[in-house]
Every structure is written in C-alpha cells, then in structure tokens.
C-alpha positions in Angstrom: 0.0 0.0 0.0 1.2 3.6 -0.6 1.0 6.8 1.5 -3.2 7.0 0.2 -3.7 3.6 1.2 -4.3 2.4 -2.2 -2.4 -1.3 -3.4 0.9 -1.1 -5.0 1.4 -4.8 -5.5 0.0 -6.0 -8.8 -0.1 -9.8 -7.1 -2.1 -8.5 -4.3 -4.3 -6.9 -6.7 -4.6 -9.7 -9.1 -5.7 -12.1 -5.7 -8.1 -9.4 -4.6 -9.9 -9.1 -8.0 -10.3 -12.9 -8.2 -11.5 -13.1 -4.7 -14.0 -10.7 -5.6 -15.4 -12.3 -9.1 -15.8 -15.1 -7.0 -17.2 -14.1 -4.3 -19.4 -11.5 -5.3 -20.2 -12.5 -9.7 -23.6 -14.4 -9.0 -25.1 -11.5 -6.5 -23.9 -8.8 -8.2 -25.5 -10.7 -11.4 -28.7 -11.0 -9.9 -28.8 -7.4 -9.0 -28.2 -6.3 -12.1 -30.9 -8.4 -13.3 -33.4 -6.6 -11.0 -32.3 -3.2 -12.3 -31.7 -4.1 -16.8 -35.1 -6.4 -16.2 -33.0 -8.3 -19.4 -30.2 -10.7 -18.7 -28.6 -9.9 -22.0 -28.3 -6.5 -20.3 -26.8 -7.7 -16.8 -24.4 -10.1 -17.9 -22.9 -7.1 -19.7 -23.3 -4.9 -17.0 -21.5 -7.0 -14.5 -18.6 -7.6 -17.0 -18.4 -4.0 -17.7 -18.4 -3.6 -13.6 -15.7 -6.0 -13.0 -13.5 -4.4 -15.9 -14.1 -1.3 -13.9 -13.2 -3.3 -11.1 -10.1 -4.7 -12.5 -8.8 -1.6 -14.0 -9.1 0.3 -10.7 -9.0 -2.2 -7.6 -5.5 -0.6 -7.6 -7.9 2.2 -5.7 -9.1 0.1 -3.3 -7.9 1.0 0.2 -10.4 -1.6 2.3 -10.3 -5.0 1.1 -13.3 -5.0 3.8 -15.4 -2.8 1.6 -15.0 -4.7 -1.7 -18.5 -5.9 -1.5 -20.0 -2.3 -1.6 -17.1 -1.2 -4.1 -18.7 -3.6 -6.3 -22.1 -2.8 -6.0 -21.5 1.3 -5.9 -19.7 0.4 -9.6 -22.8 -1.8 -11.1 -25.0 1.0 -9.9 -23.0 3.9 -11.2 -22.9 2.4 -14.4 -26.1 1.0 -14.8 -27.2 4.5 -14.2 -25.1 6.5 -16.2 -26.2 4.2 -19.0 -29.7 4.4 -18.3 -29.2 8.3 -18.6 -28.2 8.0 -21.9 -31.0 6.0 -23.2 -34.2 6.8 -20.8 -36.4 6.1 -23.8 -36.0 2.0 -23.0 -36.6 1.6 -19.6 -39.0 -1.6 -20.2 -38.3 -4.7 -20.8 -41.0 -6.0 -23.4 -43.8 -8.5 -21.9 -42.4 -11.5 -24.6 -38.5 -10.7 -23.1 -40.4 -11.1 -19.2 -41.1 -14.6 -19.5 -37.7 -15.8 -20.7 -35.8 -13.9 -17.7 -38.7 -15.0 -15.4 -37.5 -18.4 -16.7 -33.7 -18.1 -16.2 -34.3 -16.3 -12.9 -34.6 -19.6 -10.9 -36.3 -22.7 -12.0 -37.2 -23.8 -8.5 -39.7 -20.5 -8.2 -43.0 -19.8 -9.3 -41.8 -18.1 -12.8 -44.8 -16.5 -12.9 -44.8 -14.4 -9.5 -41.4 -13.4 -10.4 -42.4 -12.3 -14.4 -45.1 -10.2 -12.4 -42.5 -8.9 -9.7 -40.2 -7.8 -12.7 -42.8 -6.3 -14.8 -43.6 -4.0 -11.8 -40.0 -3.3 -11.4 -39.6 -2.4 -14.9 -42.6 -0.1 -14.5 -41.5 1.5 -11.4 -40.4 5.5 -12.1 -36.4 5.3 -11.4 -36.6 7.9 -8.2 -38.8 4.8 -6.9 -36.8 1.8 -8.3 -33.8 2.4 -7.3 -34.1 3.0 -3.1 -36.1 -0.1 -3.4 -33.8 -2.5 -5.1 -30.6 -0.8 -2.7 -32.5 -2.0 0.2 -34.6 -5.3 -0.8 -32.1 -6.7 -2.8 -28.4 -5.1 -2.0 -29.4 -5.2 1.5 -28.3 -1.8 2.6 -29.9 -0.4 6.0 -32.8 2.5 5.3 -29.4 5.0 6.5 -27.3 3.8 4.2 -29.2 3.9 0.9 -30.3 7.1 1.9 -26.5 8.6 2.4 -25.6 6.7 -1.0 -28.4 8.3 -2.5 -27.8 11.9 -1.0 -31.3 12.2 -0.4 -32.9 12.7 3.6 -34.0 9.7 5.6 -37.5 10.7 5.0 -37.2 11.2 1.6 -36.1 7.4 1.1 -39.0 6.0 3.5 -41.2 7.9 1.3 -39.6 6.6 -1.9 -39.9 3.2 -0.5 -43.4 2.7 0.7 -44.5 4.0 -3.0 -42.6 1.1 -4.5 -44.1 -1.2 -2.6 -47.7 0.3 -3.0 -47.1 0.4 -7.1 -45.5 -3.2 -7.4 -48.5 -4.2 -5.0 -51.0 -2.6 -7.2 -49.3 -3.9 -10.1 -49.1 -7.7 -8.6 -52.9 -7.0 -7.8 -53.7 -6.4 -11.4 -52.2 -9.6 -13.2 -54.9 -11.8 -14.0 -52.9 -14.5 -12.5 -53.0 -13.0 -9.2 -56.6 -12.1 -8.8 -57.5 -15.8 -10.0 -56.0 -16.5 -7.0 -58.1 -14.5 -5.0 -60.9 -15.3 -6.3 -60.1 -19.4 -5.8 -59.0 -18.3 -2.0 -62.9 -16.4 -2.0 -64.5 -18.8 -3.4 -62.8 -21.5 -1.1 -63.5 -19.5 2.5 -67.4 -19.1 0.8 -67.7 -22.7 0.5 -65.8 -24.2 3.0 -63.7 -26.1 0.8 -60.3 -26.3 2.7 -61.2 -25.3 6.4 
C-alpha cells in the first residue's frame, strides 16, 4: 500500500480481484438483473463492472469494503447508462417470461415475471431506493446517504414502490385468480 492507502502490489491486486469475481459475480449478477429487467443486459453490466473493477481495484484501500465497491460500480454504471437512453426503460412482456424463466427454476416463474414487470414499471426515483435495500441489502441510512437524499425522503420513496408493485401484482390476471379461488374456497368451506 502507498501513502493514500491504495495497493501497490500488482499480485495482491490480481488475488483481490479474483476473490471478488468469486465471491461477489452471482449476486452482483442477480442485482443487475433486477435493475436491466434483461439478462442480456446484466451479464454485460456485470462484466463491464468488474473491468471497472479490474482496471481500478488498484484504488481500493479496504479489502473489507469490496463488497460495496462492487455494488456502488454496477450501480454507477447501470445508471449513467440508463441516462443516456431513458427512452428503453422496459423490458418487453415476450422478453419477461424468458428472464422470469432463467431467474430460478425452482420458483413460481410466474410471480417473479409479475415482480419484474412491476419493477420495470417502477419511475427510477422509486426503483432504485427499493432494489438498494430489498435486494443489496443496505440499511434505510445507508441507501439514503448513498443516494444523497434525507431519511425521509427514502421512507417515502420506499413505501410508494411497494404500494405500485403491490397494485401492479394485484392487477395480473394471475394473481386475482387467486383470489378469487381463495374467495370462493373461505365461501364454501372447501379447505377449512
């Protein structure tokens, strides 16, 4: 390490960066698969992120805080691309079913096409604060220092997630099937 704390050692580096691609690729992956809502577009946003990674892990000065490096990276770029091409911010219904698919067989594909739909539907201000806490796992403080944005502000931002991707799991067709069977089952007994 040098005076800045930064690695001078390209082995240590080299070791550090394939810690991290191992350690981190499949969660990193499946974050970036919540926020492209395309797995074409997450793969390449997690090799862009670990070339980013690669090319600057020389920066690093806590091997403790590789983990958030990572993610702050994915985020940073996912949303500097996104600025440059707000017109998609979708992913088409035919393109939800295969990622719903890929996702993870052992799940109910189809809660998880609705659950991404509503994600790809969420306004970014809204999107964002939720998938930093639900699925990065940062505290409420956190995401809202990372975000520069008041406490408040973040509650706010997350309670009208959930509301809209409640409203929109509310509206599938699969969904209200359901309640209606679960209705119709309390009505008649069936299942008491």
């Amino acid at each position: 390490m040098d005076e800045d704390g930064c690695m001078t050692d390209p082995a240590l580096s080299r070791t550090l960066y394939e810690r991290a691609v191992k350690q981190h690729a499949q969660e990193l992956f499946h974050y970036a698969v919540r926020l492209c809502g395309r797995d074409g577009g997450a793969e390449d946003l997690v090799q862009e992120t670990f070339l980013h990674a690669w090319r600057s892990i020389h920066t690093l000065r806590d091997e403790n805080a590789l983990r958030g490096w990572l993610f702050q990276i994915l985020r940073r770029r996912h949303f500097r691309a996104l600025n440059k091409r707000r017109a998609a911010r979708t992913v088409p219904l035919e393109d939800a079913a295969e990622l719903a698919d890929k996702m993870c067989a052992s799940t109910d594909i189809a809660k998880r096409e609705v659950l991404q739909v509503g994600l790809d539907r969420l306004d970014i201000r809204f999107k964002r604060p939720f998938l930093m806490v639900y699925s990065e796992g940062l505290s409420c403080e956190a995401a809202a220092r990372e975000l520069n944005i008041p406490l408040g502000t973040l509650l706010s931002r997350l309670f009208r997630a959930k509301q809209s991707l409640r409203a929109s799991i509310d509206a599938d067709p699969l969904h209200v099937g359901q309640h209606a069977a679960i209705r119709k089952a309390k009505n008649t007994g069936v299942g008491s």
